[in-house]
C-alpha positions as CSV (number, residue, x, y, z in Angstrom):
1,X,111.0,110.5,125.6
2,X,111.6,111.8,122.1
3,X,109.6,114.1,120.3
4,X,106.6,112.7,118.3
5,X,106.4,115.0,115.6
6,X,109.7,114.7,113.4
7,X,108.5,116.3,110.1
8,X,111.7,116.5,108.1
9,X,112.8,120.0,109.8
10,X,116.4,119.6,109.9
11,X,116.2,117.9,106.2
12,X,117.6,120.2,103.4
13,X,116.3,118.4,100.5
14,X,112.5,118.5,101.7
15,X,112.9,121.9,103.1
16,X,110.1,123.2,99.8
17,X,108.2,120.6,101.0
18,X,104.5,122.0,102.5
19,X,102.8,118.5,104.3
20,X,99.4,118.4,104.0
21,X,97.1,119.8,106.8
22,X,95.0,117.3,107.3
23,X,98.3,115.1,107.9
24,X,100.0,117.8,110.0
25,X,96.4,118.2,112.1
26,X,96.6,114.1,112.8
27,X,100.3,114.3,114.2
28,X,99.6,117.2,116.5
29,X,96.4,115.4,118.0
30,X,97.6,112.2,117.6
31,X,98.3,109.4,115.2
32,X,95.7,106.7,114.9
33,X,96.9,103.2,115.9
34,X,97.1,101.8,111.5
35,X,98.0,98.4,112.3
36,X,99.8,96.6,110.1
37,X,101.1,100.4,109.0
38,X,103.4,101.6,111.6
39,X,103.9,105.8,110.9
40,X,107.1,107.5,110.9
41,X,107.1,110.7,112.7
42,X,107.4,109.7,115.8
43,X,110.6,107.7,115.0
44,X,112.7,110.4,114.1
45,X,116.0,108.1,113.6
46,X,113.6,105.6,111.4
47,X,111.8,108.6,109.1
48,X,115.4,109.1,108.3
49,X,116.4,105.6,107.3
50,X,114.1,105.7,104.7
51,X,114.4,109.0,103.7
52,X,118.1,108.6,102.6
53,X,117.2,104.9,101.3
54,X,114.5,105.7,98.8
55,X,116.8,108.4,98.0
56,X,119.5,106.5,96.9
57,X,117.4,103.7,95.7
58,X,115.6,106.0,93.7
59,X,117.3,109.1,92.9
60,X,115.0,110.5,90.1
61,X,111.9,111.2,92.7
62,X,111.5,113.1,95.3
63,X,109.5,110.9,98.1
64,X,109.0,112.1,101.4
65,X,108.1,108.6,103.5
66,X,105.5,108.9,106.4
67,X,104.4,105.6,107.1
68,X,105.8,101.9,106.9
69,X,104.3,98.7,106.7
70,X,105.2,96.0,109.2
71,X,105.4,92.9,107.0
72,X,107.2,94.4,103.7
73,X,109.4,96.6,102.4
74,X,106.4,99.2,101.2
75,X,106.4,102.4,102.6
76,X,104.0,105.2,102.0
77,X,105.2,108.4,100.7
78,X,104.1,111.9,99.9
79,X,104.9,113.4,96.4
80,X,107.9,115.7,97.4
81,X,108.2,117.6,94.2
82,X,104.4,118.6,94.7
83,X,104.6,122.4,97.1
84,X,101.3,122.8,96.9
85,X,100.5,121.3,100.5
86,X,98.0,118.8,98.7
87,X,100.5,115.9,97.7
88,X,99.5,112.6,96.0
89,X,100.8,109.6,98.3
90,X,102.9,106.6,96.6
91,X,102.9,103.4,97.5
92,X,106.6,102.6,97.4
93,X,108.7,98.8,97.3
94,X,111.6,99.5,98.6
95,X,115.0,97.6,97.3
96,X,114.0,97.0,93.9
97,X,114.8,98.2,90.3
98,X,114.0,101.9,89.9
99,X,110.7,101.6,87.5
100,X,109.1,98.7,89.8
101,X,108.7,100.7,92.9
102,X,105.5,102.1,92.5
103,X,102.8,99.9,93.8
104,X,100.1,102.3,93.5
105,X,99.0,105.6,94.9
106,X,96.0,108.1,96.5
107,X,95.3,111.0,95.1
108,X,95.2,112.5,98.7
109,X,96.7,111.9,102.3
110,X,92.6,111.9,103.5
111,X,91.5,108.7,100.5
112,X,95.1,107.4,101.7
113,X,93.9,107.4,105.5
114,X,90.5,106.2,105.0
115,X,92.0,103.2,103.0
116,X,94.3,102.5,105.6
117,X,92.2,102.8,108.5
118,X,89.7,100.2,106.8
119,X,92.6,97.8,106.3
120,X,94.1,98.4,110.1
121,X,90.2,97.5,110.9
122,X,90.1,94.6,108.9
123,X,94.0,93.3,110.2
124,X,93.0,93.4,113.5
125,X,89.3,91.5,113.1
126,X,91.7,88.6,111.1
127,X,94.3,88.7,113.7
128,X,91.7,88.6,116.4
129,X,89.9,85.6,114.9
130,X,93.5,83.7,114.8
131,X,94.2,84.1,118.4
């Protein structure tokens, strides 16, 4: 099985880039299940994907993506150019003009997560309810 904790090692444009701990504390104990978010770093081949597409898509930031959504093309991102090891988080639309990506943001990976987990709470009651 492959490792579960591909954080961008081998990739030279993030290697400034310091994740936050609370983040890097999650991945080494364990990534909460954040249904309809699916996270990255356990799918090293997929973390890469969208590395290089926002990338190219969007060549004037610097986004380092950690998690995906399952029914869009929105995926989470830290703020690359921020070394401080306490990034804001982007909400990012994939495959559209440069200047409509941003679909809002947390001022921290913790808000970001609390958010998240909420929503992945509320998903699952809905999805539940269908069944």
């Amino acid at each position: 099985m492959g490792s579960e904790k591909y954080l961008f090692e081998d990739y030279s444009s993030l290697s400034n880039f310091k994740f936050p701990q609370p983040y890097l504390d999650l991945v080494e104990k364990g990534l909460p299940d954040i249904d309809p978010w699916w996270w990255l770093s356990p799918h090293k081949n997929s973390a890469i994907y969208w590395a290089d597409t926002l990338r190219k898509q969007f060549p004037s930031r610097m986004l380092v993506p950690f998690a995906k959504h399952g029914g869009s093309d929105d995926v989470v991102c830290f703020d690359g150019s921020d070394i401080s090891g306490k990034p804001k988080v982007f909400y990012i639309h994939s495959f559209c003009p440069p200047g409509w990506e941003q679909r809002g943001e947390a001022s921290s990976f913790a808000e970001w997560l609390e958010k998240t987990e909420t929503e992945a709470t509320k998903f699952k009651t809905e999805e539940g309810a269908q069944e």
